[in-house]
Short mmCIF file of the C-alpha atoms (twelve columns), coordinates in Angstrom:
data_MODEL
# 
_entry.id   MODEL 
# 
loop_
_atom_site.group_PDB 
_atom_site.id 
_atom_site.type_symbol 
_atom_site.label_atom_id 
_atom_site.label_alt_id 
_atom_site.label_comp_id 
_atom_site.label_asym_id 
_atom_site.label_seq_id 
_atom_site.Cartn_x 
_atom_site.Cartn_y 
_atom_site.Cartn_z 
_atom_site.pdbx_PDB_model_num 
ATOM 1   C CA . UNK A 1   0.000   0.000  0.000   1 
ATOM 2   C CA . UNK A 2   0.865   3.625  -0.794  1 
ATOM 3   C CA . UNK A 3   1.955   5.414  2.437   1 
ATOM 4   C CA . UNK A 4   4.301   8.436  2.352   1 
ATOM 5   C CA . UNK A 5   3.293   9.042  -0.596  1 
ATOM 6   C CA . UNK A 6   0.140   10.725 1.223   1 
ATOM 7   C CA . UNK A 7   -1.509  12.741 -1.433  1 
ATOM 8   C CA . UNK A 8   1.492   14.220 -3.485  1 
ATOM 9   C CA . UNK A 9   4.406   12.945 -5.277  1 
ATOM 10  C CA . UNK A 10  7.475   14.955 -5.961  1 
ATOM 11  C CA . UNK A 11  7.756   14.690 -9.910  1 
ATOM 12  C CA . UNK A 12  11.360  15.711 -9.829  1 
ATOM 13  C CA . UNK A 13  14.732  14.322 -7.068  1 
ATOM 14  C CA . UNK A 14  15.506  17.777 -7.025  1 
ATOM 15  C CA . UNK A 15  14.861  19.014 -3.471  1 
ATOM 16  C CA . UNK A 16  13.610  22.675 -4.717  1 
ATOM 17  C CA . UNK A 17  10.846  20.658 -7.448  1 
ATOM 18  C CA . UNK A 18  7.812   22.651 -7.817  1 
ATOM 19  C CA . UNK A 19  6.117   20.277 -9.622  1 
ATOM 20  C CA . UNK A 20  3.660   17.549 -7.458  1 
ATOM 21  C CA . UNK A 21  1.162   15.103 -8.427  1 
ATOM 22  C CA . UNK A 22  -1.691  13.823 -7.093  1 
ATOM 23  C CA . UNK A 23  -2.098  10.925 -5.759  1 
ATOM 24  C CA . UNK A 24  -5.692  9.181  -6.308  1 
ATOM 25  C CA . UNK A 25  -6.388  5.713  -5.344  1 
ATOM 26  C CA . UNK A 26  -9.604  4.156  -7.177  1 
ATOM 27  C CA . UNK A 27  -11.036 0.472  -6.488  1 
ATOM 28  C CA . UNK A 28  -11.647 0.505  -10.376 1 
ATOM 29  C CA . UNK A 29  -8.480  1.168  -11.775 1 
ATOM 30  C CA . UNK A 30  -6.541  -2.068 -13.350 1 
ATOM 31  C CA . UNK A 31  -3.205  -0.223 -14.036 1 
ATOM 32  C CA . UNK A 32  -1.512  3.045  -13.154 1 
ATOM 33  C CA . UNK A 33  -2.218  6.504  -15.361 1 
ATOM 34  C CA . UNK A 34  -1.386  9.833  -15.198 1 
ATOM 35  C CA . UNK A 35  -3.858  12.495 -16.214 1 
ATOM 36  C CA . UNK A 36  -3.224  16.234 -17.012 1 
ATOM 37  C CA . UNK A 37  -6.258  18.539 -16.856 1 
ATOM 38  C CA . UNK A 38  -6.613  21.729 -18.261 1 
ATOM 39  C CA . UNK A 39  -4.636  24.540 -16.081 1 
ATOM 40  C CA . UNK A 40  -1.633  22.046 -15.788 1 
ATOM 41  C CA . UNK A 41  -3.009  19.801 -12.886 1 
ATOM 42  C CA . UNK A 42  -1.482  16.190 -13.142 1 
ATOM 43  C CA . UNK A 43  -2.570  13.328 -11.108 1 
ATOM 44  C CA . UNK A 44  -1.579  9.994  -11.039 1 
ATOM 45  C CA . UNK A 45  -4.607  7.233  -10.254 1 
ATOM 46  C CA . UNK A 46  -3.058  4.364  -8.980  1 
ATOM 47  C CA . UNK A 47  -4.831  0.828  -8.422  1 
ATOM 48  C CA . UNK A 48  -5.540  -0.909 -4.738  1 
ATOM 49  C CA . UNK A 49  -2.055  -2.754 -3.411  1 
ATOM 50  C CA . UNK A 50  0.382   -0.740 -5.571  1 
ATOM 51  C CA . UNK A 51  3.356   -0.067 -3.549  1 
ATOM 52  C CA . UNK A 52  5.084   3.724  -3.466  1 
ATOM 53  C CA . UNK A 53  8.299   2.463  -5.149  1 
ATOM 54  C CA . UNK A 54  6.197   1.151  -8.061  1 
ATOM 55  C CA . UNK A 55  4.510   4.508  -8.236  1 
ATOM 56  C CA . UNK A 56  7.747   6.460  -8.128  1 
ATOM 57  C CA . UNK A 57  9.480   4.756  -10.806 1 
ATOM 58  C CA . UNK A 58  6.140   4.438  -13.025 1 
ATOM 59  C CA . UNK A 59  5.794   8.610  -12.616 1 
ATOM 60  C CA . UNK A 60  10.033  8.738  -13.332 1 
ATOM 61  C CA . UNK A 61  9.134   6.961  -17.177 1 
ATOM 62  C CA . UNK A 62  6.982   9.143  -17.759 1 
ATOM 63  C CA . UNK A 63  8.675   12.332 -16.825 1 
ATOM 64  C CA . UNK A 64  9.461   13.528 -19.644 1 
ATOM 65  C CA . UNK A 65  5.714   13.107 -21.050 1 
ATOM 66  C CA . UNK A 66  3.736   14.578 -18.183 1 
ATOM 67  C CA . UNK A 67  5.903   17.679 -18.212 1 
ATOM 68  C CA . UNK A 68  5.179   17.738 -21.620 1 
ATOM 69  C CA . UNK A 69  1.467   17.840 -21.471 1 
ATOM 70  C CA . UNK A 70  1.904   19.951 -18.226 1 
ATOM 71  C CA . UNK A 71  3.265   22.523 -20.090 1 
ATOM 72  C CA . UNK A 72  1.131   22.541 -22.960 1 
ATOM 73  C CA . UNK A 73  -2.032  22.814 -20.861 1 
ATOM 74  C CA . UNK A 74  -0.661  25.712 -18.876 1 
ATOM 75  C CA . UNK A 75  -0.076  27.834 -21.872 1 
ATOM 76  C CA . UNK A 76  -3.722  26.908 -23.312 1 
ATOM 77  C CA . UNK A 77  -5.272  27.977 -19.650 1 
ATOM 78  C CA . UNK A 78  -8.392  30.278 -20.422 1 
ATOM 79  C CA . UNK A 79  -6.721  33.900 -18.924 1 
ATOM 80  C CA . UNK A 80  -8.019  35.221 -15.632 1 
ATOM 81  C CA . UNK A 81  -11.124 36.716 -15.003 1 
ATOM 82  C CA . UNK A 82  -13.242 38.180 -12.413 1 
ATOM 83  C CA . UNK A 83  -16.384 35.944 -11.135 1 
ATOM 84  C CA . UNK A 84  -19.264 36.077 -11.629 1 
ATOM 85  C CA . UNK A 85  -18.676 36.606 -15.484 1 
ATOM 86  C CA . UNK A 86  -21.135 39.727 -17.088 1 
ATOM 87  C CA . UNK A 87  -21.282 37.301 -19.864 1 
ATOM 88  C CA . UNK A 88  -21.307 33.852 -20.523 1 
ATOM 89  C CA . UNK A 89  -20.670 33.334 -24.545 1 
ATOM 90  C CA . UNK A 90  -21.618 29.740 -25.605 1 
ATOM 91  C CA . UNK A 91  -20.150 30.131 -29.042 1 
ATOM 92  C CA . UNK A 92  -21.312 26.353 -30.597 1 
ATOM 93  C CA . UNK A 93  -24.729 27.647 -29.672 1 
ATOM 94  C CA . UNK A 94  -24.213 31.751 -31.169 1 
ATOM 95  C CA . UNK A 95  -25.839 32.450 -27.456 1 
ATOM 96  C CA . UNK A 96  -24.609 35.342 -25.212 1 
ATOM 97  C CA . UNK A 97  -26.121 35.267 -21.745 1 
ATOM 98  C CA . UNK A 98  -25.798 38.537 -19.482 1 
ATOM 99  C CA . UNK A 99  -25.856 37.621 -16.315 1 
ATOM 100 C CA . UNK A 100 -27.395 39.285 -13.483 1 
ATOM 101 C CA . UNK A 101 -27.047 39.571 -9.296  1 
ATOM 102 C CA . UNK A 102 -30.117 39.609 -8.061  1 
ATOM 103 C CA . UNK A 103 -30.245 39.606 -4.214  1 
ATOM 104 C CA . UNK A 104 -33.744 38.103 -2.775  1 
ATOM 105 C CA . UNK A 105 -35.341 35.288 -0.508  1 
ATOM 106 C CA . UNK A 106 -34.934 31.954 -0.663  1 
ATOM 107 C CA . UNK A 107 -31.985 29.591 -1.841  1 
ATOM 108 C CA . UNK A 108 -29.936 30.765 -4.708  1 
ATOM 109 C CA . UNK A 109 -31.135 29.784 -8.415  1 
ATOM 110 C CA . UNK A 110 -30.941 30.576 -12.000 1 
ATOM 111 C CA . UNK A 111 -34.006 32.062 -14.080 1 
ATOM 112 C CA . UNK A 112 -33.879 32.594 -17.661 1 
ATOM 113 C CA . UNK A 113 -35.559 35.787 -18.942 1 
ATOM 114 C CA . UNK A 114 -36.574 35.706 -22.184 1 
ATOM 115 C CA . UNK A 115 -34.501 37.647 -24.500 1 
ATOM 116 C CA . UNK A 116 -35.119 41.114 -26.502 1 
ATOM 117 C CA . UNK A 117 -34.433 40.852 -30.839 1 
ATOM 118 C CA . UNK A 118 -31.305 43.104 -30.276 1 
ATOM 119 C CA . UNK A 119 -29.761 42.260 -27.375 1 
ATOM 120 C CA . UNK A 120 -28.410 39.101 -25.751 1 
ATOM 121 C CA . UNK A 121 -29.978 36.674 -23.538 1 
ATOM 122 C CA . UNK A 122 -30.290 37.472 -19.433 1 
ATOM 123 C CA . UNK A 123 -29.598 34.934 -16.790 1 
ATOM 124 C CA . UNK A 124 -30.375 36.167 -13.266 1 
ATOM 125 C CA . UNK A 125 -29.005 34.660 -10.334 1 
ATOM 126 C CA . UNK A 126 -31.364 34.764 -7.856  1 
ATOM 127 C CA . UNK A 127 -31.807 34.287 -3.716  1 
ATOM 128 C CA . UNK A 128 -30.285 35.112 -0.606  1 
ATOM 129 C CA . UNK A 129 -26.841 35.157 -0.909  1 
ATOM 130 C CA . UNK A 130 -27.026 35.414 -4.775  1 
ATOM 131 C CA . UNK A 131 -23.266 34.290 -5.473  1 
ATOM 132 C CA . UNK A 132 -23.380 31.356 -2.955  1 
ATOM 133 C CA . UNK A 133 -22.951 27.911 -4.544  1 
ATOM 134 C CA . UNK A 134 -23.238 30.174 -7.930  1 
ATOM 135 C CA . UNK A 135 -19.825 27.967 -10.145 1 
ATOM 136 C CA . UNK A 136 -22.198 24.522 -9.949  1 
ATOM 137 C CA . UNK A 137 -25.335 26.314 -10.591 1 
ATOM 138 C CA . UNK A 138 -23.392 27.523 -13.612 1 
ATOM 139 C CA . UNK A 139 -22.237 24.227 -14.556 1 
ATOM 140 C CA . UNK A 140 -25.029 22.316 -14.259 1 
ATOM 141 C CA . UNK A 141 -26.919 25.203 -16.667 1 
ATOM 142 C CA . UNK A 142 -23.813 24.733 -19.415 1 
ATOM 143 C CA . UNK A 143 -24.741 21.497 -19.129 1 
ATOM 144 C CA . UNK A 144 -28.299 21.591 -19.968 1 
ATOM 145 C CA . UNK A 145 -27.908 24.018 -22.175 1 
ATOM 146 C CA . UNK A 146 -25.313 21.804 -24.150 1 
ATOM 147 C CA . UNK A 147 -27.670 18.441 -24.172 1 
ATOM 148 C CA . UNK A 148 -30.550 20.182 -24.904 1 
ATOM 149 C CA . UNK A 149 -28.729 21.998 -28.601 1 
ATOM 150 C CA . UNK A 150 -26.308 19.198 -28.833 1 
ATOM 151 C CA . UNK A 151 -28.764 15.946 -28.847 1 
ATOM 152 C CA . UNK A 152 -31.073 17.787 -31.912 1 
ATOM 153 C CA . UNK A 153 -27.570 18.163 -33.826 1 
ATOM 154 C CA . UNK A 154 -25.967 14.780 -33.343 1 
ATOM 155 C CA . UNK A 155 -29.371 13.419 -34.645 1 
ATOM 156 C CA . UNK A 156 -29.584 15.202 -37.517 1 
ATOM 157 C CA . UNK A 157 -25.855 14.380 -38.078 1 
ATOM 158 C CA . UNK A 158 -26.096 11.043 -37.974 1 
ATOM 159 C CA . UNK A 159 -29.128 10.720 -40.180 1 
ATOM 160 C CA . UNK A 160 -27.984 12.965 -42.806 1 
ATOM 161 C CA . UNK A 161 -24.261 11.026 -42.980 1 
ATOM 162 C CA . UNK A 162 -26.358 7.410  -42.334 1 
ATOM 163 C CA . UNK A 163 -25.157 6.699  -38.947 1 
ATOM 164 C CA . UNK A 164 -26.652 5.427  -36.078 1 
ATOM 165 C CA . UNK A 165 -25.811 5.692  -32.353 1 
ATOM 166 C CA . UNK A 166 -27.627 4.065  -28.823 1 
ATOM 167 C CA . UNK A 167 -27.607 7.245  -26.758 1 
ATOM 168 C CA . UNK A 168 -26.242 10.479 -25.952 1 
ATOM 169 C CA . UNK A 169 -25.213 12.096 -22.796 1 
ATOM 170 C CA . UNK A 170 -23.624 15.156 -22.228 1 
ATOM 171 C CA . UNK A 171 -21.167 15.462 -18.556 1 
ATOM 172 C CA . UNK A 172 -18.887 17.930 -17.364 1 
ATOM 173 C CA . UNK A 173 -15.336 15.771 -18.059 1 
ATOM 174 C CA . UNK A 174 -11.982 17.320 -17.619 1 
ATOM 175 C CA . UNK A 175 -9.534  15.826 -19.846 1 
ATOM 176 C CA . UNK A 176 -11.956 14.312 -22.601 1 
ATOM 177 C CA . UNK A 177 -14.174 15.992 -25.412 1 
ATOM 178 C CA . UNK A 178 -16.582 13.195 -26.603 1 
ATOM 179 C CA . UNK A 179 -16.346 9.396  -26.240 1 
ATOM 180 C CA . UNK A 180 -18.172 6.177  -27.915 1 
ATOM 181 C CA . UNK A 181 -18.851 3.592  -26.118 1 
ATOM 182 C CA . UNK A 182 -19.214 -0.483 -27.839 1 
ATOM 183 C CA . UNK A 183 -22.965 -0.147 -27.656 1 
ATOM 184 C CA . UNK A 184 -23.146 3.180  -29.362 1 
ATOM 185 C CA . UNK A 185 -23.418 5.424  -26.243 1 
ATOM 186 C CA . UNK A 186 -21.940 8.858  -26.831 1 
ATOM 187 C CA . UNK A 187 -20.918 10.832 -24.468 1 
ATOM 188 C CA . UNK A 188 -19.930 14.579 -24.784 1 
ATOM 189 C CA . UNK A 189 -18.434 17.256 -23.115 1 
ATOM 190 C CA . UNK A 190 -20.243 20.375 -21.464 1 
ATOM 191 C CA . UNK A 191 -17.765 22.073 -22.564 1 
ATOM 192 C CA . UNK A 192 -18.272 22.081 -26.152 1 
ATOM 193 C CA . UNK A 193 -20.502 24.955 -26.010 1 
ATOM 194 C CA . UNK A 194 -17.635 27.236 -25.935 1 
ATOM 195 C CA . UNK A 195 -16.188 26.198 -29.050 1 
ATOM 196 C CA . UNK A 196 -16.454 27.461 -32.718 1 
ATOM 197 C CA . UNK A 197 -19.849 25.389 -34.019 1 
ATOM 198 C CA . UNK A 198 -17.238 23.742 -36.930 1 
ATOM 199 C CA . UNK A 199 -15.283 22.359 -34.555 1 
ATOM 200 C CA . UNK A 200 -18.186 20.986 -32.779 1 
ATOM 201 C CA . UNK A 201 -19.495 19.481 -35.862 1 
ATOM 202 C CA . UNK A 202 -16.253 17.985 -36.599 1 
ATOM 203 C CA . UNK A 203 -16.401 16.113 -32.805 1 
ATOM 204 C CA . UNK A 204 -19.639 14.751 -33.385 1 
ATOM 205 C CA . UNK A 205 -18.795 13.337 -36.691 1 
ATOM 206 C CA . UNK A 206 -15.386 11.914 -34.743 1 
ATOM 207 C CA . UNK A 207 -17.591 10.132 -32.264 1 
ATOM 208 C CA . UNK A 208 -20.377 8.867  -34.930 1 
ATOM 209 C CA . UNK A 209 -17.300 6.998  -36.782 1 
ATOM 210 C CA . UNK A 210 -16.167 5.451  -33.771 1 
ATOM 211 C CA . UNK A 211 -20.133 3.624  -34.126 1 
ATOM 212 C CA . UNK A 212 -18.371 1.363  -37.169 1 
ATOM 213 C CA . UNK A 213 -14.370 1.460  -35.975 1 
ATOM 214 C CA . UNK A 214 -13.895 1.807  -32.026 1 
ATOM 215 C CA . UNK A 215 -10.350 2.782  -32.656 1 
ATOM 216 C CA . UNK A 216 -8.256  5.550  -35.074 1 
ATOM 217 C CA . UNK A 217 -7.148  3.142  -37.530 1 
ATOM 218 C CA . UNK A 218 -6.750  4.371  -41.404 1 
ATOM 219 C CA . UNK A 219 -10.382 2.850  -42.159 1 
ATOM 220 C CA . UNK A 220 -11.611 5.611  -38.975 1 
ATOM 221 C CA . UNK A 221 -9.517  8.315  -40.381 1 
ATOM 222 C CA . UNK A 222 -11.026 7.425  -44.168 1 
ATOM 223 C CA . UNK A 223 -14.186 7.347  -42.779 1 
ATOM 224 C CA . UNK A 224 -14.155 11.071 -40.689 1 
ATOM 225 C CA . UNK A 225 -12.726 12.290 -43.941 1 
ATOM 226 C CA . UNK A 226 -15.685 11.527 -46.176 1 
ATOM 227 C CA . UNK A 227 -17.666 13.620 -43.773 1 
ATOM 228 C CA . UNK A 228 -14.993 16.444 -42.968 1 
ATOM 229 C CA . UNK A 229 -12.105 16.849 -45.384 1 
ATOM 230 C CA . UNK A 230 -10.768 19.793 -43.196 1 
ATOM 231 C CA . UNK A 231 -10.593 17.201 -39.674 1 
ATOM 232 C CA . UNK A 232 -6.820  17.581 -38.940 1 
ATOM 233 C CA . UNK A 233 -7.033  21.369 -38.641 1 
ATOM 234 C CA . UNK A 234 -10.438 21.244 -36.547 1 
ATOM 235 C CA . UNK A 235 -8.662  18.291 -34.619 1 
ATOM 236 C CA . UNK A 236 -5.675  20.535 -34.198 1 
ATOM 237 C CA . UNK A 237 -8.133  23.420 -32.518 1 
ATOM 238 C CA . UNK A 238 -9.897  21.269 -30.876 1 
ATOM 239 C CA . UNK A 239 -6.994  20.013 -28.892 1 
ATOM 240 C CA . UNK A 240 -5.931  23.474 -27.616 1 
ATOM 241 C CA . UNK A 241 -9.616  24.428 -27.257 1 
ATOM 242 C CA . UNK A 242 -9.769  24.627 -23.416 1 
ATOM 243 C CA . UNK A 243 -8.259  27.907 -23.706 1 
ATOM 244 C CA . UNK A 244 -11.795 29.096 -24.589 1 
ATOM 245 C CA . UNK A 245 -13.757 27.388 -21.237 1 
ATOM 246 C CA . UNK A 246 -13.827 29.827 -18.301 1 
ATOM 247 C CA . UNK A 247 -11.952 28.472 -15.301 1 
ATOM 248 C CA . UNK A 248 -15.466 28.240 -13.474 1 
ATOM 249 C CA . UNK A 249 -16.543 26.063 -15.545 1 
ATOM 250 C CA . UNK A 250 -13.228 23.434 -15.045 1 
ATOM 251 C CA . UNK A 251 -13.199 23.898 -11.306 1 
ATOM 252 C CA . UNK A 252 -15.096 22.199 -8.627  1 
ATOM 253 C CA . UNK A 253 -16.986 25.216 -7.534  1 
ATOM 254 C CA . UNK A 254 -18.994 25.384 -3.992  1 
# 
C-alpha cells in the first residue's frame, strides 16, 4: 500500500521541485495513469495494493511526457477573469447570456428571462446570498444548455451522414471531449458549447465513426474524412480548445 506518498508525489529528485502530483487511489483502476487537466493539474490514479516504489518509478518513465502535457495545458489555460462573469458566450450555440445579481429570498437559483431581438440573452441569479454555490449552478446550466442543442444536432448528423448511435449524454469531463462507447453510447463534453460550431461538428462526426471502428485506424480516419475533409485542422483546434472554457466552468466550484 501507498503510504508516504500521502496525497502528493514529488515529480522531480531535485529538493527545490515545484512540480507535485496527485495521488488518487480508485477500487476501479486495473493499471496506473497519469492524467493532465486543463490549467496544468497532473494526477496519477493508482490501483488498490500498488506499492510507493512502483509509483515512483512508473511517474520517473513518464517524466518527460507529463511535463510535456503539463506545459502545454498551462499555456492553453483560459486567462483570468473576475467571477461572476457579465457574460457567458456559448459560441457552438451563437448564445450570449448577461448575467445578473439579483439579491432576494430563498436559496440561490438561476431564471432565464426571455430575450429582446437586439440584445443578448439574461440569466439572473437569484436568492439570498445570490453568489453562494453560484460555479455549480453555472455548470449544471452549461450542461443543460449543451444536451438540450447538442442531442437535436448529433441526430440530424447522424441521419444525414447514415449513422446510427444508442444514446447520448452530455457530462462535465476534464480531460476528454466526446467518447463512444461499444454499444453506441456517446458521451460529450459540457464544454463544447464554448467552441467554434465547426469544430463541434467535426467532434460529433469523430464520435459517430467510432459507431463502425472503435479505434483511429486508417479505415476511422477514411471514414471522418468523407464527412470532414478539413478534420486535422479542426482536430488541431480542438486540442488546444480549453483555452476558450472559463476556469469556473473546469473547477469544482462550492
Amino acid at each position: 500500500m501507498i503510504d508516504s506518498l500521502a496525497t502528493q508525489l514529488s515529480l522531480f529528485d531535485a529538493p527545490n521541485a515545484a512540480t507535485s502530483l496527485t495521488v488518487r487511489h480508485s477500487l476501479r483502476a486495473r493499471r496506473l495513469a497519469v492524467r493532465v487537466y486543463p490549467g496544468g493539474r497532473a494526477e496519477v490514479v493508482v490501483p488498490p495494493r500498488t506499492s510507493g516504489r512502483v509509483v515512483r518509478e512508473f511517474v520517473l518513465r513518464h517524466r518527460e511526457w507529463i511535463e510535456t502535457r503539463r506545459a502545454r495545458a498551462q499555456r492553453e489555460r483560459p486567462p483570468a477573469a473576475a467571477f461572476p462573469p457579465p457574460m457567458i458566450e456559448l459560441a457552438a450555440f451563437a448564445e450570449r447570456w448577461e448575467l445578473r445579481i439579483v439579491p432576494g429570498p430563498g436559496r440561490t437559483r438561476l431564471v432565464q428571462i426571455a430575450a429582446s431581438p437586439e440584445g443578448p440573452h439574461t440569466l439572473e441569479a437569484r436568492g439570498h446570498g445570490a453568489t453562494t454555490g453560484l460555479p455549480r449552478l453555472l455548470q449544471a446550466w452549461v450542461r443543460a444548455r449543451a444536451a438540450a442543442q447538442l442531442a437535436p444536432w448529433l441526430e440530424t448528423l447522424a441521419r444525414e451522414a447514415g449513422f446510427s448511435y444508442g444514446r447520448m449524454t452530455v457530462r462535465r469531463q476534464r480531460t476528454r471531449w466526446g467518447s463512444c462507447s461499444t454499444r453506441g453510447t456517446i458521451s460529450l463534453n459540457a464544454c463544447l458549447a464554448f467552441q467554434r460550431p465547426a469544430v463541434v461538428r467535426y467532434l460529433l462526426l469523430h464520435e459517430l465513426a467510432h459507431t463502425r471502428h472503435m479505434n483511429h485506424s486508417t479505415r476511422f480516419w477514411r471514414l471522418v474524412a468523407e464527412h470532414e475533409p478539413h478534420w486535422r485542422e479542426l482536430d488541431r483546434e480542438l486540442a488546444t480548445g480549453w483555452r476558450h472554457v472559463p476556469a469556473w466552468m473546469l473547477n469544482d466550484g462550492t
